[in-house]
C-alpha positions in Angstrom: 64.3 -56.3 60.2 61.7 -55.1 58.0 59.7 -56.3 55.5 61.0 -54.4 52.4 59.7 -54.6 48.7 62.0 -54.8 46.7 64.0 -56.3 49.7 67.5 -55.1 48.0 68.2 -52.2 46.0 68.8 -52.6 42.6 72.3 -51.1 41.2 70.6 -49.0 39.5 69.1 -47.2 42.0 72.4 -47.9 44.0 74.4 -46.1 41.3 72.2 -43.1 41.0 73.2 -39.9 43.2 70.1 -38.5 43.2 68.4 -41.6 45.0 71.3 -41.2 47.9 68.7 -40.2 50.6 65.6 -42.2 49.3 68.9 -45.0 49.8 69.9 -43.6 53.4 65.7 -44.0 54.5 65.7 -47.7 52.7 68.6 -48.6 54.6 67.3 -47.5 57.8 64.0 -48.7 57.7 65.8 -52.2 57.2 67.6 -51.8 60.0 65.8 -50.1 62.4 62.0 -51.4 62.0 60.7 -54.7 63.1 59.5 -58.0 61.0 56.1 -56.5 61.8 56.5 -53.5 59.6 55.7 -53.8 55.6 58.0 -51.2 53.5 57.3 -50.6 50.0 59.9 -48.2 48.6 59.4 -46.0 45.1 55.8 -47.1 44.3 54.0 -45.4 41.0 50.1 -44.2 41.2 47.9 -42.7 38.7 44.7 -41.1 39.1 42.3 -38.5 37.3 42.3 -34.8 38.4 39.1 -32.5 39.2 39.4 -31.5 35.3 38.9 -35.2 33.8 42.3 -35.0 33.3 45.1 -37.3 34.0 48.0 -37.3 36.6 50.2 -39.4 37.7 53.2 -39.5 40.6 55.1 -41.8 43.1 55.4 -42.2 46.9 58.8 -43.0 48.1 58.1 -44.7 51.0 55.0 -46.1 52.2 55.2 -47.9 55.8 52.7 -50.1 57.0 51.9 -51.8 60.2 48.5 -54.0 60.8 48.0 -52.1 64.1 49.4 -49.1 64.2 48.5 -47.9 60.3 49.7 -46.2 57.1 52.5 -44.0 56.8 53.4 -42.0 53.8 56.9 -40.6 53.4 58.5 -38.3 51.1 62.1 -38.2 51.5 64.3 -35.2 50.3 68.3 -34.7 50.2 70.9 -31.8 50.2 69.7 -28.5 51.3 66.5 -27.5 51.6 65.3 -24.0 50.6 61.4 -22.4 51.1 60.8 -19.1 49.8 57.9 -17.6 51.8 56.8 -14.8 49.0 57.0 -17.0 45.8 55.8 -20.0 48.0 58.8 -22.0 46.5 60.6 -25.3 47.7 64.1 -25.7 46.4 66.7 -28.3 46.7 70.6 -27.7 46.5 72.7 -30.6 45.7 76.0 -31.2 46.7 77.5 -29.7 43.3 75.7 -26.4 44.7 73.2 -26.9 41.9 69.4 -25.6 42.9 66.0 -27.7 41.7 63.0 -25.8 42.3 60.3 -28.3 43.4 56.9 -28.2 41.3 55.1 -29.1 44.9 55.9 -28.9 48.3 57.1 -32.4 49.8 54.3 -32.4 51.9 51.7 -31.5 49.4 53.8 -35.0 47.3 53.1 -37.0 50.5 49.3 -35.6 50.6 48.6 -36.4 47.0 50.2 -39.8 47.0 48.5 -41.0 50.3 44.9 -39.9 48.8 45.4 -41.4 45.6 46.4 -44.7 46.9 43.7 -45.1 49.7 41.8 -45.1 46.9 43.3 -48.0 45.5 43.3 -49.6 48.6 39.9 -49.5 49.4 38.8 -51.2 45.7 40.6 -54.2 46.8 38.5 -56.7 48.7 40.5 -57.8 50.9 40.7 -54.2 52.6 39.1 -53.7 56.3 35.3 -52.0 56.6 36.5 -49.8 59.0 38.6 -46.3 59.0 42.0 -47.2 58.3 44.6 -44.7 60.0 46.6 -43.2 57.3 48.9 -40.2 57.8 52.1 -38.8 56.1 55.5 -37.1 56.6 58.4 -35.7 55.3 62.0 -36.6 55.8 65.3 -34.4 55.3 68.4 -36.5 56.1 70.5 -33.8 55.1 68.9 -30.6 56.6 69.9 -29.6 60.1 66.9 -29.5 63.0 65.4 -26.0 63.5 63.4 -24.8 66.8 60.9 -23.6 64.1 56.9 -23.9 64.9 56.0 -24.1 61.2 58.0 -25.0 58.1 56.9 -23.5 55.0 53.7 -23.5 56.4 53.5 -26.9 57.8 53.5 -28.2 61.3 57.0 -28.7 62.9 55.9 -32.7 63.7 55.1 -33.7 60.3 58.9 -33.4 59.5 61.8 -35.7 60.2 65.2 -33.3 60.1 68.8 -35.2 60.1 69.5 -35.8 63.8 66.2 -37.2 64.5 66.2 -39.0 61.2 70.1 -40.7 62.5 69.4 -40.8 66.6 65.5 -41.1 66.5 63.7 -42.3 63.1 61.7 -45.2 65.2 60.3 -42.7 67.2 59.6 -40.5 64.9 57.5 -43.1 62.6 56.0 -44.5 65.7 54.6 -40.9 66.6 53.3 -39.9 63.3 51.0 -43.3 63.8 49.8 -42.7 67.1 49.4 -38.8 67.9 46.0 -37.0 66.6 44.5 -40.2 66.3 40.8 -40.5 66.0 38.9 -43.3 68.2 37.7 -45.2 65.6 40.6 -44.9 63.3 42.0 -48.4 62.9 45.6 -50.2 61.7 45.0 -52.2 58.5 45.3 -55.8 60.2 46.6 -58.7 57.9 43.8 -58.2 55.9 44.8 -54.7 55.1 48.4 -55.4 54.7 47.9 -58.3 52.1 45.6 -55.4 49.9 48.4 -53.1 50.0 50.8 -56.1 49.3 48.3 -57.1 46.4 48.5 -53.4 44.9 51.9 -52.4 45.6 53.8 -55.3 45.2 52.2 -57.5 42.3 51.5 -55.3 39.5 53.7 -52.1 40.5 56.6 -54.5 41.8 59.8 -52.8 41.5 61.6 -54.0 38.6 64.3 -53.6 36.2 65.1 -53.9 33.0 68.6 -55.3 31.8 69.3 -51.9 29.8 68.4 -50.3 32.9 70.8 -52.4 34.7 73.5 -51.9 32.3 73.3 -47.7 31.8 73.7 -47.7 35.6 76.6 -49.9 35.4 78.5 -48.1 32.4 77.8 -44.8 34.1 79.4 -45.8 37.2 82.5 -47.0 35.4 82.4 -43.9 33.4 82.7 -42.1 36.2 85.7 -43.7 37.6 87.4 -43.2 34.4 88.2 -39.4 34.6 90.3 -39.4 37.9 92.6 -42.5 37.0 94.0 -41.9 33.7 95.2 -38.2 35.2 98.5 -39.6 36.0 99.0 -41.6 32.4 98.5 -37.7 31.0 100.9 -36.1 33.2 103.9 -38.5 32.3 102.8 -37.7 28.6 104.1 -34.1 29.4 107.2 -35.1 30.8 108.4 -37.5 28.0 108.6 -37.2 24.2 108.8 -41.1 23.4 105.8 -42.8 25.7 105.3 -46.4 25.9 101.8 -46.9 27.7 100.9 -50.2 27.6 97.5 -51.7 29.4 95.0 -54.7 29.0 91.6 -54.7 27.5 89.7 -52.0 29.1 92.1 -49.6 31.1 91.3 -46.7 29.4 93.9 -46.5 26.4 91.9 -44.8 23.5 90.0 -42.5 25.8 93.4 -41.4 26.8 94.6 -41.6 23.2 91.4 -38.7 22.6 91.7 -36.9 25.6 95.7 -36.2 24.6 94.4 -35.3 21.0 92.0 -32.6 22.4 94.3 -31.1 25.1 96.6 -30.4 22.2 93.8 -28.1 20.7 94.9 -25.4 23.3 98.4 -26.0 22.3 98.2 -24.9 17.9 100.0 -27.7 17.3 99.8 -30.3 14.3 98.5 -33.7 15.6 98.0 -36.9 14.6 95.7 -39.8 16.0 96.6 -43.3 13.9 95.5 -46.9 14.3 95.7 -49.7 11.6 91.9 -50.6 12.4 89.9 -49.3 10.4 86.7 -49.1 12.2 88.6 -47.7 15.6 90.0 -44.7 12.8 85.9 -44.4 12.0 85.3 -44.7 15.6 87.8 -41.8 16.4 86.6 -39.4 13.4 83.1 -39.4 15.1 84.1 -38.6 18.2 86.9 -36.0 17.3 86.7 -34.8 14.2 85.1 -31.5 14.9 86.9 -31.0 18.0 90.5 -30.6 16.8 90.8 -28.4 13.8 94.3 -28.9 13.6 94.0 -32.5 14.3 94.0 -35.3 11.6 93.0 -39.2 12.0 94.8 -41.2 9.9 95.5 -44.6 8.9 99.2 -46.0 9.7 99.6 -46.2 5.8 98.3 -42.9 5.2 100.4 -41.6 7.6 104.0 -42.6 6.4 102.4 -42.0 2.5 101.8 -38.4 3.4 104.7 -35.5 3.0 102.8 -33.7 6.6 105.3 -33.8 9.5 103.3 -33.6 13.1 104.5 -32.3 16.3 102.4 -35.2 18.1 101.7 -38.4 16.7 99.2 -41.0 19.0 99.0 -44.5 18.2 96.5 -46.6 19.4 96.4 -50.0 19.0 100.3 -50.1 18.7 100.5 -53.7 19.0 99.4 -54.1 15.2 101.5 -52.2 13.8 104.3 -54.0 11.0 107.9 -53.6 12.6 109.3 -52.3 9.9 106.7 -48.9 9.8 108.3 -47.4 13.2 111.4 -45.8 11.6 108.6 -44.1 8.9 106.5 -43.4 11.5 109.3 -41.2 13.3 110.4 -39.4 9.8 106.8 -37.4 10.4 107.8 -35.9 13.5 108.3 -32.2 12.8 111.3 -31.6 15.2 113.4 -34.1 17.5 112.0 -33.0 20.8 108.4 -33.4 18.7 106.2 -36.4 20.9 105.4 -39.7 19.9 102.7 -41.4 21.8 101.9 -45.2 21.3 99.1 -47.7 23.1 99.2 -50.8 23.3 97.9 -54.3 24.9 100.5 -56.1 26.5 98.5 -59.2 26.6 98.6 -59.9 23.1 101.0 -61.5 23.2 100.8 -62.9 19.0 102.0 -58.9 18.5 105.2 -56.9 20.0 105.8 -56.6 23.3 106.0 -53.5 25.1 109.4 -53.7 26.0 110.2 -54.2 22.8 108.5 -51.2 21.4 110.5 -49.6 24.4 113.7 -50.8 23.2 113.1 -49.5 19.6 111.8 -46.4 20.0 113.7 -45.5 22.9 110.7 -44.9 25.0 109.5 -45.0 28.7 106.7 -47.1 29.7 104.0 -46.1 31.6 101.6 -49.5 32.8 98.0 -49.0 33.1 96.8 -51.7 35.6 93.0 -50.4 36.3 90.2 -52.4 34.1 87.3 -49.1 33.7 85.2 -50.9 31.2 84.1 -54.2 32.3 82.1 -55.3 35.3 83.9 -57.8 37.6 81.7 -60.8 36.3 82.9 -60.1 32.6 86.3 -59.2 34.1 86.9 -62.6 35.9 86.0 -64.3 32.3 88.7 -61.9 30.6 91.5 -63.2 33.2 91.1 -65.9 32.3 93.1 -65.6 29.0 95.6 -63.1 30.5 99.5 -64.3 30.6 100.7 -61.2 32.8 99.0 -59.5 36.1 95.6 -59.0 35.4 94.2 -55.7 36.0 92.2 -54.8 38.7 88.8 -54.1 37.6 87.0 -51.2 39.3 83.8 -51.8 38.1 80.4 -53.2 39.7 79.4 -56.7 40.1 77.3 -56.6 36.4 75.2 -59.7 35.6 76.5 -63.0 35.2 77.8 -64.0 31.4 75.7 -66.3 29.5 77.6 -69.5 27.6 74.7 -71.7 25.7 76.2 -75.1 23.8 74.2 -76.0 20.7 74.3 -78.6 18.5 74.9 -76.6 15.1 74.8 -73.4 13.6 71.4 -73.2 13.3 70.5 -73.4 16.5 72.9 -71.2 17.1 71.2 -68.5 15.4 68.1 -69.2 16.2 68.9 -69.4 20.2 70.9 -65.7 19.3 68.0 -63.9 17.1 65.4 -64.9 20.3 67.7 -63.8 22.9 68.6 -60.3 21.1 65.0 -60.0 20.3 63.8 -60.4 23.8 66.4 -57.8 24.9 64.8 -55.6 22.5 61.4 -56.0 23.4 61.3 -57.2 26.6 64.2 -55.6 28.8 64.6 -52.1 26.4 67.6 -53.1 25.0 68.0 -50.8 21.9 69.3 -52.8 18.7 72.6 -50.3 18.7 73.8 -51.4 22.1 74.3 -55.2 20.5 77.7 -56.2 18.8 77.4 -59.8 17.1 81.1 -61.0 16.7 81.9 -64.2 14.8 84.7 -65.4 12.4 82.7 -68.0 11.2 81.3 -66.8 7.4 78.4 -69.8 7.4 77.4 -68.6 10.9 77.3 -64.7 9.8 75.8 -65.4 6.3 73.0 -67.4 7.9 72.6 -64.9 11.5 72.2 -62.5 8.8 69.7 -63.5 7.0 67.5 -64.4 10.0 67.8 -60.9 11.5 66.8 -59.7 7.9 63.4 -61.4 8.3 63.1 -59.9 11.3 63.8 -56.6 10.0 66.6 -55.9 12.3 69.1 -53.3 10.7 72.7 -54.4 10.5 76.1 -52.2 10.1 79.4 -53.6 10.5 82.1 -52.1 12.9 83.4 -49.9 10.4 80.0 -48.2 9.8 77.8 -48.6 13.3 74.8 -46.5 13.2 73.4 -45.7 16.4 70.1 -48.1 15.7 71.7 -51.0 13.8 72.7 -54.0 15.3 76.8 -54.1 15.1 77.7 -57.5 13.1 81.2 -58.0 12.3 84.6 -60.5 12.9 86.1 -60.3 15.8 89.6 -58.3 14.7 87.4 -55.9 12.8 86.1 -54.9 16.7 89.4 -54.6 18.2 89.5 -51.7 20.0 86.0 -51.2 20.1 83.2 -51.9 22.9 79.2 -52.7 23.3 77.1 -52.7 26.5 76.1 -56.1 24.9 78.1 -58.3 23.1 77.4 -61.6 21.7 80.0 -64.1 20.2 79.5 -67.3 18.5 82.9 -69.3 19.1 84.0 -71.8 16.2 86.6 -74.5 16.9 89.9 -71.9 15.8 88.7 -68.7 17.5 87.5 -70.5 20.6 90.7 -72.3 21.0 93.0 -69.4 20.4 93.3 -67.3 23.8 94.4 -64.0 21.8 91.3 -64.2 20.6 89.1 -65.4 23.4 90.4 -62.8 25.0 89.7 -59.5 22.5 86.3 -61.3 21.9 85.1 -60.9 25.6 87.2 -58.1 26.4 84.7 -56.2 24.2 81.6 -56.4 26.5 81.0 -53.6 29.2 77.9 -55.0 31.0 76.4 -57.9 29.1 78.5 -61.1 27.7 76.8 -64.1 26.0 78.3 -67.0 23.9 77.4 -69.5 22.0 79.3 -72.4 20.8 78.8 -75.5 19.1 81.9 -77.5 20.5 81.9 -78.1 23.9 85.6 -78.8 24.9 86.6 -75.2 23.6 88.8 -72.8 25.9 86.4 -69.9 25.1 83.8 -72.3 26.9 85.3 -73.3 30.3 86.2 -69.5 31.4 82.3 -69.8 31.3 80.6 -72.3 33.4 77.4 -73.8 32.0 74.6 -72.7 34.4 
């Protein structure tokens, strides 16, 4: 097995379809070469052009063995296109999108190699002699050709699909060994700790947590479209719907996704909640979509004298008993449809047979968690009393629970975490939600951000760089990639609670907590 840096993929990369070949050549240079080979994968350079000026650009793979020498590799995926008048490389993906290349690949692979020699050679550790350095060009996706020349360039210098899956050894081993001069030398140890010293110290691959986090939300985001399908369809099929799920299956974007289909339809529609911040929540997203669509409170709602031929409520769970027979005197017409979401795990609020029973309903179950990763989502089952869903997301990073011995320290410890997120890992203020129903602990968190000059909104009015502060009901229904919650004695003892307060993280959960013995605490084991 190679020697690979970074030895594992981050998710990131992992997540990201257009890395899926640079992936497929990572993978088999782990597999395939020996302990004696060094791979560095994605490596940034920077040089100055014959103008003065600057330029910049990144080898995918550079492969280095102390005898045999240097190979540079620049890997391409999907089809690959060369237009011989305009002198033109092109990639086509697999949506059948084209991406016209600024340089050829092997003109990439030139321009790296040279530019890191240099590098190479400042470093005093690097050989006296001429190190062999040559480069190539892999297409895992194109087929092989019995072509001389492609786009210009000698057949060899190219590793197509077949040889990349039955001969990619070979093919490395080759490039190192034919049209080798006599006094053309591998790097030796000495040479192979320089490259380690440039490549891997200061350029080491890393990643930040918002990095991290993007990649993870995306990849849920993506799984989100082809699940919910089925929770639509029955919504065509019934004019009472009962669709009840836990934190995270994908209610309200259902919820929106009903309310702009219906846009099609010229048909009066109503999206209702009795949170206040989800309504604000909603009107950003919607409001311009839907002419015909209005987003209303519950109150305002049975107030008004306008009769709707659909009315969605999310967040059904919270709304009074008494409301539902008011709620069904604004349906225009009998056969008019009446949509309602709701969490069956909170259990302090009706149950969704019983909002079944009243409204003479089916029930539709979502059982798929789309929003958390599987670390936060084995915290959240913890507080469930029913089946837990299965959550579909990646692994995410591990959930942080810090005991301190007061408030105090409790913002401090918080303000110095957020603020390294910030500054350190690219975490912008607008991705934080800070939930606590503890007024000390908010008064004083507060004021310490203040001094930091941190902006603050609360749920109801989140600005896109403000740091989201607010109780944990007024965030019901909402999310954050990162979510931090201070847990008093009452909140972290009530498992309602516990469990909307986590539930709201998609990629990053921390909590602190000044009493050790508290439910909250033990679904998170101290490190």
């Amino acid at each position: 097995m190679a020697n690979c840096i970074p030895q594992e993929l981050p998710e990131w990369v992992l997540q990201d379809e257009r890395r899926t070949a640079e992936i497929k050549v990572f993978n088999k240079c782990n597999s395939e070469l020996s302990d004696e080979w060094h791979v560095f994968y994605s490596r940034p350079w920077w040089g100055i052009n014959e103008r003065g000026g600057e330029k910049d650009g990144e080898a995918d793979f550079i492969l280095a063995h102390p005898q045999l020498g240097i190979l540079f590799i620049e890997v391409k995926g999907g089809k690959i296109n060369y237009d011989e008048k305009a002198d033109q490389w092109s990639t086509t993906d697999r949506h059948g999108i084209t991406h016209n290349l600024k340089r050829s690949p092997v003109q990439q692979a030139i321009s790296s190699k040279h530019e890191l020699l240099k590098k190479f050679q400042k470093n005093p550790n690097w050989p006296k002699s001429r190190v062999l350095a040559h480069h190539g060009v892999i297409f895992v996706d194109t087929v092989d050709a019995d072509l001389k020349l492609l786009g210009g360039y000698e057949r060899e210098i190219f590793c197509l699909s077949l040889q990349f899956e039955r001969d990619f050894l070979a093919w490395v081993t080759q490039r190192l060994t034919n049209h080798r001069e006599k006094n053309e030398t591998g790097p030796g140890d000495c040479g192979i700790k320089a490259i380690h010293d440039i490549l891997a110290k200061p350029l080491q691959l890393r990643t930040t947590l918002w990095r991290t986090a993007e990649a993870e939300i995306a990849a849920m985001n993506q799984l989100l479209t082809g699940l919910q399908l089925q929770a639509l369809a029955e919504v065509e099929n019934s004019t009472r719907l009962v669709i009840e799920g836990g934190a995270g299956t994908g209610k309200t974007v259902i919820a929106c996704e009903l309310a702009l289909r219906a846009r099609d339809t010229q048909i009066d529609v109503a999206l209702c909640s009795v949170s206040e911040s989800l309504l604000v929540n909603l009107k950003t997203r919607l409001s311009k979509e839907n002419p015909r669509l209005e987003i209303l409170s519950i109150t305002d709602l049975i107030k008004g004298k306008k009769n709707y031929d659909l009315i969605i409520i999310d967040e059904s769970q919270d709304v009074d008993w008494g409301d539902w027979p008011k709620i069904e005197n604004r349906l225009s017409k009998p056969e008019s449809k009446l949509v309602c979401f709701m969490d069956s795990n909170q259990a302090i609020y009706r149950l969704a047979t019983d909002l079944e029973l009243v409204l003479q309903a089916k029930k539709f179950t979502l059982r798929v968690n789309l929003r958390n990763t599987k670390k936060i989502g084995r915290v959240i089952s913890e507080f469930y009393d029913g089946p837990v869903p299965l959550v579909s997301g990646p692994e995410g990073i591990k959930p942080n629970l810090t005991i301190v011995p007061d408030i105090e320290k409790a913002v401090i410890g918080m303000c110095d975490e957020i603020r390294k997120l910030n500054s350190k890992e690219g975490v912008d203020y607008g991705s934080i939600a800070v939930l606590s129903d503890d007024k000390e602990f908010t008064r004083k968190f507060t004021q310490a951000l203040r001094g930091f000059n941190v902006l603050i909104s609360s749920a109801k009015n989140r600005t896109f760089n403000s740091l989201t502060l607010d109780s944990i009901f007024n965030f019901k229904g909402l999310e954050s990639p990162f979510v931090f919650v201070f847990a008093d004695s009452e909140g972290g003892n009530n498992k309602e609670i516990s469990y909307v307060a986590t539930s709201r993280a998609r990629a990053y959960l921390s909590i602190y907590s000044i009493n050790r013995d508290l439910q909250i605490n033990r679904a998170i084991p101290v490190s």
